[in-house]
Every structure is written in structure tokens, then in C-alpha cells.
N, C-alpha and C positions, 0 to 999 in steps of 0.2 A: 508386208509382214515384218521386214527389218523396223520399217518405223514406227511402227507397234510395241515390238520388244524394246527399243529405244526409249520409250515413251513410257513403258514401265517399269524401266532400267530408274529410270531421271526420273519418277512420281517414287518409286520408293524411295528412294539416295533421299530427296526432299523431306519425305518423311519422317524417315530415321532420324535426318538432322534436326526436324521440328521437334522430334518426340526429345531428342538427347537437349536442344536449347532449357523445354519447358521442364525437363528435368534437373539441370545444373541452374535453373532459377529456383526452382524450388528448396534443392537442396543448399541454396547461398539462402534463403529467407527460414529454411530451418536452425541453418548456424546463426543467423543475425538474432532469433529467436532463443537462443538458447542463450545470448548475449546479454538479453534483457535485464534479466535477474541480476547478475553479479557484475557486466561492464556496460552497463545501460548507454552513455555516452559515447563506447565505444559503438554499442549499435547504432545510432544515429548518424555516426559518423559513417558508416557504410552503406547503411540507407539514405545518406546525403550522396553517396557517390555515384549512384544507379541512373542511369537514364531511363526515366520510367516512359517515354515516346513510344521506347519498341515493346513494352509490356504488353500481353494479354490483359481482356478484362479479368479473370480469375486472378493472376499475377499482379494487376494495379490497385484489387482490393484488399490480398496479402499484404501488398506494400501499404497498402493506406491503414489498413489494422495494427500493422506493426508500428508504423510510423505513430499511430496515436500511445502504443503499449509502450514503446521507448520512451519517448517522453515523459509517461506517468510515472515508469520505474525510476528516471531520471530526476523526478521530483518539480518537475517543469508544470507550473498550474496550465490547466485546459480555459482557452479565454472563449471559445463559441464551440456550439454545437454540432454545425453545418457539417463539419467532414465525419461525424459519429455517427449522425441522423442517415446519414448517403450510407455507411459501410454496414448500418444496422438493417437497413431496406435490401440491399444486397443480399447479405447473408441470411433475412428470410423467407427471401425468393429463392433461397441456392441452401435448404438446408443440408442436402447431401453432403458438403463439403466439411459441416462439422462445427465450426466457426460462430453458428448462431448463438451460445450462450456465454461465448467468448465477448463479442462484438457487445451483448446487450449489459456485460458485467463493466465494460468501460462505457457505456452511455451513461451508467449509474457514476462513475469516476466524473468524468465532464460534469454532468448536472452538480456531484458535490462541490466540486473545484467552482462552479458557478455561482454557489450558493442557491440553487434553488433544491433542498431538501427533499422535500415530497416528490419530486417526479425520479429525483438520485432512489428512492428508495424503491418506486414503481422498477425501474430498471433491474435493480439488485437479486426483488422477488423474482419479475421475468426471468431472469439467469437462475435464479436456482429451480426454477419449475422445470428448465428445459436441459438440463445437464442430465445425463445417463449413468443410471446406476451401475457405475464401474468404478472397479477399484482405482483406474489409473488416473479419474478423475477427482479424487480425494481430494489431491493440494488443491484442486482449483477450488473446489465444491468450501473446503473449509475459508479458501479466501472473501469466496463471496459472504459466507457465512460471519467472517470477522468483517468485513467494512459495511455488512448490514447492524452488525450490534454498534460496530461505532458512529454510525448515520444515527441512530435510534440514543446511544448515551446521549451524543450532540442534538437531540430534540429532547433531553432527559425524560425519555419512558425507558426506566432504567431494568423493568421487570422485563417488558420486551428484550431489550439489549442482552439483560444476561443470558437467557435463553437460547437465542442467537449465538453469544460467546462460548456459554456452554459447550455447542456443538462443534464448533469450530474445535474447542479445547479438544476433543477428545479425539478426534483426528489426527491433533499435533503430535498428540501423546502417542499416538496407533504411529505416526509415520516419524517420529524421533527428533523433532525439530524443535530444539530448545528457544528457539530466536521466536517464532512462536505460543510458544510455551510459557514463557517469558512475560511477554507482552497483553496474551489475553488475560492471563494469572492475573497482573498489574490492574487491567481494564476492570476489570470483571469487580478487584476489588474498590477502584474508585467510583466504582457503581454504587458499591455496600455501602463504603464509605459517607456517599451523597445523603444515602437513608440512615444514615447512623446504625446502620450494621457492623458494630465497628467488630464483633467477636468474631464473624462470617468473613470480614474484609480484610483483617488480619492474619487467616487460613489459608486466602489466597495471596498474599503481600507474602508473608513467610516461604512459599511455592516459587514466585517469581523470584525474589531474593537467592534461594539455594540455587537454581538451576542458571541465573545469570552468571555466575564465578565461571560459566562455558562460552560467554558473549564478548564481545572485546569490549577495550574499555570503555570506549565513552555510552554503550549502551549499558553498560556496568553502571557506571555514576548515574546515568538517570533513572535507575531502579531504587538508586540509594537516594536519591533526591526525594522520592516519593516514599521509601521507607522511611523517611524522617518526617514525612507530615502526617505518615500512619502513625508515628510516636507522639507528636505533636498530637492528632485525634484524643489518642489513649492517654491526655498531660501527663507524660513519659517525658516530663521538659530535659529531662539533664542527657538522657540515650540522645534525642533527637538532638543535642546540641552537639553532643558527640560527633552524632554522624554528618551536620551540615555543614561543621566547621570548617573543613577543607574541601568542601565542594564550587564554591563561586566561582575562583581563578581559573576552576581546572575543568569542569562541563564543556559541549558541544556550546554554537552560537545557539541552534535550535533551543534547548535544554537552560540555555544562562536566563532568561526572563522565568520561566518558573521556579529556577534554582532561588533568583534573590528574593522572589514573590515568599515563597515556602522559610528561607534564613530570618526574612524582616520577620511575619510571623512568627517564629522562631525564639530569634530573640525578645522580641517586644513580650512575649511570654515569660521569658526568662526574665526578663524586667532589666535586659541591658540594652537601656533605649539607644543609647547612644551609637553602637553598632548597629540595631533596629532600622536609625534614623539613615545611615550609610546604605544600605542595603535599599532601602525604599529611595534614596536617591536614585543610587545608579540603575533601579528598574526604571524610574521616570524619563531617565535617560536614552533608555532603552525604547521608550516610545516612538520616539522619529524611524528608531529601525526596523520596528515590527510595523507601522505604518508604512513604510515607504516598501517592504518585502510583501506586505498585502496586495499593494499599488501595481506590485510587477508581478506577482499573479495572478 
């Protein structure tokens, strides 16, 4: 009898310790998750530190989800499919856990980052068929919603795209998110733009403009960069010189090849070739860098 109650003395003590590990794991992969967003590299750095040996399967496919979402947030291109495909099979075997249209909204990430479009955008629809109409799920729902219109701009079916943007947009607006707000406004009107929508493209370029002076800066400049070729559009040559004059030196690296792409236009309009011809240099220049940053994506 004593070895009895011994026995489940020592099965619960085990218990509790299991229940309390699978708990302080969870809760270290909910912090590491809330990392993503705003210190993405910091997240990796912690999920580089984990010995995933003693993980649960549940636990090693958290780790492996995150592990793919850090990185995207981190801006680290996806080079294979292999571990997306494996955490995508998981979680729809295991839909109870929640995860499934999480997991299939980064398959769509991977396949873009791979360049194979059409299957990125298979992925993207999957994920929004299978997210739940809850409000908590909005930012996701509008995410997916913005990297399906920009998969779609990038195949320019630009009527598709806006559609897609649209929705996204109005979300932004519902949940306050100028960054956002911002960016689809922008998309949505280099969409119009494509089609020479310039009155439409305008409406939304004017939108993104106002509410950027909320964005830091160098998201700031690259709105301005773009409202200068919406002036350039509308041969506004002398506004749009205005605003591109001081932009070249002072843009992101990201933002500096469309910056000088947009000033050479610019000028060669304005018919001062000679600065024109400056500016289409040092994009040329600029080619080795955008090649070789392709290369390591």
C-alpha cells in the first residue's frame, strides 16, 4: 500500500513538472513570437539558443514555424521549400492547434521568395479560406490579403490586385495602422498608375502622402519618391523636381535604385540631361548590387 501511494506521489510530482516544462516552453515561443514583428533578429537569436533535442513534437513544430516567420520578418529570402512543406503537413493533420492558415500564409512567402508565383498565390488563397471569422484575426486576415494583391500587381493583373488591396485597406483603417495605410494607399495607386488611371491613382498617392508624415523617415522618403513620379505621370515636371531633388543621397539602400531610376526620368524630362545622364550612371552602378543581393536571396 505504501508503494502504491509512493508511486503516485512520484507519477504526479512528474506530471506537474511535465505540465509546468510544456508550459514555460510555450510561453518562451509566445514571447519569441511577439518578437517577430518589431526585433525579428532578436527572435532568432533566441530561437538559435534552444536545444530543440528535448522538444516535443507539438513544441519542435512551433519552433520550426517560428523559425521560418523570424526570418521572413527579418527580411532573409526563403532558398527551399522542404521545412514549409514538413510544418504545412503538420499543422493539417493537427488542425486543432490553430496554426494551419498561419503555416500555409508562409508557404505562400517561401514559394514568392522562390520565385515560383502561381503556387505562392495557391498558398495565399488556402490561408484565407481557412482563417476564422474573428475579429482577432483581422491583422492576419488583412496580411494575407496585402501579399496576395502584391503577388497579383507582380503578375500585373492589376484589377485582381486592387481588389485584394482594397480589402486589406480597410482593415488598416478599422485597426489604425498607418504603416499600412500607407503602403497599400501607395500600391493600390501604382496599380492605377500602370493603367493610366492617373485621376484614381492620384486619390490614393495624396492618402499615402498625408498619413506618412506618422512613418519615420526613410519610409517617409520612399513615399516621396513615388509622389514624384506620380508628378512626373501628371507632366507636373517642375513639383516633381521639386520633390526629387533631395532625395538620392538621403533614401534607404533598398529605395536608392528606384530613387535614381524615377530623378534620371525626372530630369531627362526636364531636359537637364546632364544631371539625367548622372543619375542613370550611378543606377548602372547600382547593378552589381542588386545582382549580387538577388544572388544571396
Amino acid at each position: 500500500m505504501r508503494v502504491a501511494a509512493v508511486f503516485i506521489i512520484l507519477w504526479c510530482l512528474f506530471s506537474v513538472c511535465s505540465c509546468g516544462g510544456g508550459s514555460r516552453m510555450d510561453a518562451k515561443f509566445q514571447e519569441i513570437d511577439r518578437l517577430t514583428d518589431s526585433l525579428p533578429l532578436e527572435a532568432i537569436r533566441r530561437l538559435d539558443s534552444i536545444n530543440t533535442a528535448g522538444l516535443s513534437e507539438k513544441e519542435l513544430y512551433s519552433y520550426r514555424l517560428l523559425w521560418i516567420k523570424s526570418r521572413d520578418k527579418a527580411y532573409i529570402a526563403h532558398r527551399t521549400d522542404t521545412l514549409i512543406l514538413d510544418v504545412i503537413d503538420y499543422y493539417d493533420r493537427h488542425r486543432n492547434e490553430g496554426l494551419y492558415p498561419e503555416a500555409l500564409y508562409y508557404g505562400g512567402r517561401v514559394y514568392s521568395d522562390l520565385g515560383d508565383l502561381p503556387t505562392a498565390l495557391e498558398f495565399f488563397q488556402k490561408s484565407l479560406r481557412e482563417i476564422p471569422e474573428d475579429d482577432k484575426y483581422l491583422r492576419f486576415r488583412s496580411s494575407v490579403l496585402d501579399q496576395t494583391g502584391r503577388l497579383l500587381h507582380s503578375l500585373r493583373l492589376d484589377s485582381a490586385a486592387i481588389e485584394y488591396l482594397e480589402k486589406s485597406l480597410m482593415i488598416e483603417i478599422q485597426e489604425n495602422n498607418d504603416y499600412g495605410i500607407v503602403f497599400t494607399n501607395s500600391l493600390i495607386s501604382l496599380s492605377l498608375l500602370r493603367h493610366r488611371n492617373i485621376k484614381e491613382a492620384r486619390r490614393y498617392m495624396d492618402e499615402a502622402v498625408k498619413t506618412s508624415s506618422r512613418l519615420d523617415v526613410s519610409d517617409r522618403q520612399t513615399i516621396q519618391v513615388e509622389f514624384a513620379e506620380m508628378l512626373l505621370e501628371e507632366l507636373k515636371i517642375d513639383s516633381a523636381l521639386l520633390i526629387i531633388r533631395p532625395l538620392p543621397p538621403i533614401v534607404d539602400s533598398i529605395t536608392t535604385p528606384y530613387c535614381l531610376a524615377v530623378a534620371a526620368n525626372i530630369y531627362k524630362d526636364a531636359g537637364i540631361l546632364d544631371t539625367a545622364y548622372m543619375y542613370a550612371r550611378r543606377l548602372t552602378k547600382q547593378i552589381p548590387l542588386i545582382i549580387k543581393r538577388l544572388a544571396i536571396r
